[in-house]
Backbone as JSON Lines, residues from 0, in Angstrom:
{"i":0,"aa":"X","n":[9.59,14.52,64.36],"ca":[9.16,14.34,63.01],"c":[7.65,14.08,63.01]}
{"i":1,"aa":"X","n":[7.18,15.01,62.42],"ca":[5.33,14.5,61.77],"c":[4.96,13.95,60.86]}
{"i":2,"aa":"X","n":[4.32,13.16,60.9],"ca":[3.7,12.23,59.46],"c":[2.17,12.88,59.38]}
{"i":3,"aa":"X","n":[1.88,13.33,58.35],"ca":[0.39,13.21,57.67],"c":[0.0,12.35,57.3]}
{"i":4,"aa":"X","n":[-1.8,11.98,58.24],"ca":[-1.63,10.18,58.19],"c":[-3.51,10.91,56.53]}
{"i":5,"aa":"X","n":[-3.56,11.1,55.65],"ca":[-4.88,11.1,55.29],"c":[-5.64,9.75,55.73]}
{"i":6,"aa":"X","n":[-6.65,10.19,56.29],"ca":[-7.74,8.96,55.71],"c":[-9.33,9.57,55.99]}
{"i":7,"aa":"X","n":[-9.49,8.33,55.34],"ca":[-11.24,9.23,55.1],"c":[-12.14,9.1,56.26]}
{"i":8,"aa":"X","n":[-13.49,9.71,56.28],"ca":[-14.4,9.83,57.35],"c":[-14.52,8.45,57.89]}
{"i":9,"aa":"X","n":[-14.91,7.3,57.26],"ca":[-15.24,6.33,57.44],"c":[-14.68,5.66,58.15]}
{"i":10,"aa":"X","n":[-13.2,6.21,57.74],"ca":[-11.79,5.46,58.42],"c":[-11.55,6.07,59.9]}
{"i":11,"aa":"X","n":[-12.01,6.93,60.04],"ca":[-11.82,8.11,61.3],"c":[-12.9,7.57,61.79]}
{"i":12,"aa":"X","n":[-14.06,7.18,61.73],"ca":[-15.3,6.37,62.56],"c":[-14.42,5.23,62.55]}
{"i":13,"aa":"X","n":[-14.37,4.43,62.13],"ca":[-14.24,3.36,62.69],"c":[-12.78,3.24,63.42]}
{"i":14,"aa":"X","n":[-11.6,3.43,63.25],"ca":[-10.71,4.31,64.35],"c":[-11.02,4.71,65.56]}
{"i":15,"aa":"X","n":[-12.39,5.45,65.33],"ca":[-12.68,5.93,66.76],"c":[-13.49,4.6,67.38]}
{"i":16,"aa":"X","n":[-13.94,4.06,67.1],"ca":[-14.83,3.22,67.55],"c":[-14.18,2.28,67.87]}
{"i":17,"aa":"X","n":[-12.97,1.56,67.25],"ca":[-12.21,0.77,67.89],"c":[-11.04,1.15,69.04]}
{"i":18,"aa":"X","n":[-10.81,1.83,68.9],"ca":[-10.06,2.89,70.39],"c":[-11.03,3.1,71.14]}
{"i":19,"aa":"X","n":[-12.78,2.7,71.33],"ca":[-13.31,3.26,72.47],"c":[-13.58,1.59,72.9]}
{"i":20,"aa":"X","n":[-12.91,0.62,71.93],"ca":[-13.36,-0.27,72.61],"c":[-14.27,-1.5,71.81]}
{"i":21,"aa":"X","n":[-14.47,-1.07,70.61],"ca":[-15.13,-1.9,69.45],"c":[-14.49,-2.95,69.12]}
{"i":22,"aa":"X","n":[-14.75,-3.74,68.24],"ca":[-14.19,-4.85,67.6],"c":[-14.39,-5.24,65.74]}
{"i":23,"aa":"X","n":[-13.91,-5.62,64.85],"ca":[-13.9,-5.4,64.04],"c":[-13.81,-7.61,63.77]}
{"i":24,"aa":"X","n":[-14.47,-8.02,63.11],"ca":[-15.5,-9.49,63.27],"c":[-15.46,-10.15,61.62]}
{"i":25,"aa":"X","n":[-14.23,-10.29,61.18],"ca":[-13.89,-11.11,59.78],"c":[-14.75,-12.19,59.05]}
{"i":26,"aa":"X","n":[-15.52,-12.08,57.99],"ca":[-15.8,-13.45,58.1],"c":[-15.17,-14.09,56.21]}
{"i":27,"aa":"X","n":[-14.71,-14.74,56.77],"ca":[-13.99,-15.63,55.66],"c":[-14.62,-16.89,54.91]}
{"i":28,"aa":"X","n":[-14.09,-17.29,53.38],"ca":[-14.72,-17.79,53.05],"c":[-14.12,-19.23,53.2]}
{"i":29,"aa":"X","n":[-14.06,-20.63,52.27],"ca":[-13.83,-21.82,52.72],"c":[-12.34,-21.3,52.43]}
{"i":30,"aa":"X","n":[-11.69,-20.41,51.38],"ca":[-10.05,-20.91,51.18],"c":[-9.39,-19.79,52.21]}
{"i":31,"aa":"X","n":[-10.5,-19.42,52.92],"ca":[-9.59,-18.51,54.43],"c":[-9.21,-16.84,53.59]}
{"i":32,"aa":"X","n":[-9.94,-16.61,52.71],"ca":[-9.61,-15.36,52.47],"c":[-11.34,-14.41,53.29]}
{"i":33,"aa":"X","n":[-11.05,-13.34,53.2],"ca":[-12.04,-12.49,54.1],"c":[-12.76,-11.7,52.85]}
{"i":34,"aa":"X","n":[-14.07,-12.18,53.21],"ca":[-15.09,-11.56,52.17],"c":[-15.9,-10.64,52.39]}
{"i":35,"aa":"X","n":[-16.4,-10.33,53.92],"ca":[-17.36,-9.37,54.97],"c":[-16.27,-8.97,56.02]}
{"i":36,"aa":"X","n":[-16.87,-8.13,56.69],"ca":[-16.53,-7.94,57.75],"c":[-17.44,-6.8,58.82]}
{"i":37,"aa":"X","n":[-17.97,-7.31,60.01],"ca":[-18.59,-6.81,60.61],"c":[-17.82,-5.78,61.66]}
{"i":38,"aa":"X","n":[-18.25,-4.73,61.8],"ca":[-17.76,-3.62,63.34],"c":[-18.84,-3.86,64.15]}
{"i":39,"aa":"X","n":[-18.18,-4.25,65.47],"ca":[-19.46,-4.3,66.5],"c":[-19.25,-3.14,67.85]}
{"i":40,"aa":"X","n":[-19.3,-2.04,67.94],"ca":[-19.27,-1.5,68.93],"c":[-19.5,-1.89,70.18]}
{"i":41,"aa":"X","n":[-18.89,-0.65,71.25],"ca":[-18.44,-1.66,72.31],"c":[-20.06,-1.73,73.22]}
{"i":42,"aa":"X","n":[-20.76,-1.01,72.45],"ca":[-22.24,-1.61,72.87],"c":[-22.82,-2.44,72.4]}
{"i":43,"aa":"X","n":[-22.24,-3.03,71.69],"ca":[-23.02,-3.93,70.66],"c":[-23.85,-3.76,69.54]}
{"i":44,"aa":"X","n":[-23.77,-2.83,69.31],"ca":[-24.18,-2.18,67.97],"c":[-23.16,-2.52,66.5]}
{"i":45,"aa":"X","n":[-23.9,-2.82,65.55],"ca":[-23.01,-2.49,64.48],"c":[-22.9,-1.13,63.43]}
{"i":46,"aa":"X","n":[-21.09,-1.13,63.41],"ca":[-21.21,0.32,62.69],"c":[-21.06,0.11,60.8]}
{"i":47,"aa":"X","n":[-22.22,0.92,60.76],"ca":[-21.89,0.81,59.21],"c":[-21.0,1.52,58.33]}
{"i":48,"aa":"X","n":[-20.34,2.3,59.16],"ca":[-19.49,3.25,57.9],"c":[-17.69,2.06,57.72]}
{"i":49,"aa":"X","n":[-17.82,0.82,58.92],"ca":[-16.8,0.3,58.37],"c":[-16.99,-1.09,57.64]}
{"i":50,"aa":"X","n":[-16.55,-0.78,56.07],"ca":[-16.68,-1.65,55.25],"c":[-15.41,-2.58,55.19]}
{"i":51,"aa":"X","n":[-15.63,-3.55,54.2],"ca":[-14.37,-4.44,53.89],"c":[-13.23,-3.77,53.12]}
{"i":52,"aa":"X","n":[-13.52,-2.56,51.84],"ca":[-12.5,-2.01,51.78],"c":[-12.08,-1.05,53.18]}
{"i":53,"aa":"X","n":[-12.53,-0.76,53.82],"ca":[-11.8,0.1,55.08],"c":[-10.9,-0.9,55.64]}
{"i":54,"aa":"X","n":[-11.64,-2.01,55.95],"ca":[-11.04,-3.34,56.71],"c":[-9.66,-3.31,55.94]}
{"i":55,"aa":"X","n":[-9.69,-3.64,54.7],"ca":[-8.79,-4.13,53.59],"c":[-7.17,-2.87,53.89]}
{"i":56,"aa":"X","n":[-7.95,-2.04,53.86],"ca":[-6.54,-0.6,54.24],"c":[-6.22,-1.18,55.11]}
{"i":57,"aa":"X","n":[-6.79,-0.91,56.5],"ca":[-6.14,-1.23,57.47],"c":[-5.55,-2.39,58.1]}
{"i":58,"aa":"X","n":[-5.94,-3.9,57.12],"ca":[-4.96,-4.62,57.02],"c":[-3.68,-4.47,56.2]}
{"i":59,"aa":"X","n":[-3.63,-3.88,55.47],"ca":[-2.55,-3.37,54.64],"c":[-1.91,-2.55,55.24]}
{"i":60,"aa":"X","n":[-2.19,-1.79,55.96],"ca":[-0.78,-1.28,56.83],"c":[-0.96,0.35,56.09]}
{"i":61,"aa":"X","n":[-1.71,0.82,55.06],"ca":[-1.13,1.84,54.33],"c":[-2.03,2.97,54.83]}
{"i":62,"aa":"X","n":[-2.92,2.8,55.82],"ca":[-3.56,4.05,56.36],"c":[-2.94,4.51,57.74]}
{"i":63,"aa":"X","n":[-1.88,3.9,57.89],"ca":[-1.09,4.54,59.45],"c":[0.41,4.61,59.16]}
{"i":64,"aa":"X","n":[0.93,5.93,59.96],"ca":[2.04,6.26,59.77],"c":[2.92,5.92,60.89]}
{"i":65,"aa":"X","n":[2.14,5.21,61.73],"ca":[2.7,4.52,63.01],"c":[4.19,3.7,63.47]}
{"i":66,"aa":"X","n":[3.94,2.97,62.0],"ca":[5.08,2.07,61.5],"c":[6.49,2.67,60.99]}
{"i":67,"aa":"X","n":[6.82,4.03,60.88],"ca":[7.62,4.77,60.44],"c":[7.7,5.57,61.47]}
{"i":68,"aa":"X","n":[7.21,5.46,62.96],"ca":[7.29,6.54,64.01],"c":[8.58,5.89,64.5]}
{"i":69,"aa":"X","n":[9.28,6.81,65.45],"ca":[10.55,7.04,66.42],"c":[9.64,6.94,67.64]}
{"i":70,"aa":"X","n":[10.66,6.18,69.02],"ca":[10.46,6.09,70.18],"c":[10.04,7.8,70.51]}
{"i":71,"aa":"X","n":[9.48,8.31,71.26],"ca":[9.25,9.9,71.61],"c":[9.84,9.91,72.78]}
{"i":72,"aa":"X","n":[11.08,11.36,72.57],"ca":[11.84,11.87,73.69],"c":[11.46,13.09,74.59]}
């Protein structure tokens, strides 16, 4: 079974950047909700194409079809 996962450029950079090894750096406010969020590549660079709404998808679960995958035979 295939899932079509859409997501946008931004989402595909920063995807890639955390699969090579990046990190993605929350920063929250006093009642613990997340207001920024920094990408730091695995050089230490920061990437700008991932924002807090990107962050926000991919805490939400709704940009991967991962969660609806089967063990592969």
């Amino acid at each position: 079974m295939i899932f079509e996962v859409n997501i946008s450029k931004y989402e595909q950079r920063t995807l890639h950047e955390l699969a090579q090894g990046g990190r993605i750096l929350p920063m929250k406010d006093e009642h613990g909700d997340v207001i920024a969020v920094d990408c730091i590549t695995r050089h230490g660079g920061r990437l700008a194409d991932c924002t807090l709404g990107v962050f926000r998808r991919f805490a939400s679960g709704r940009s991967s079809a991962a969660r609806k995958a089967g063990p592969t035979v």
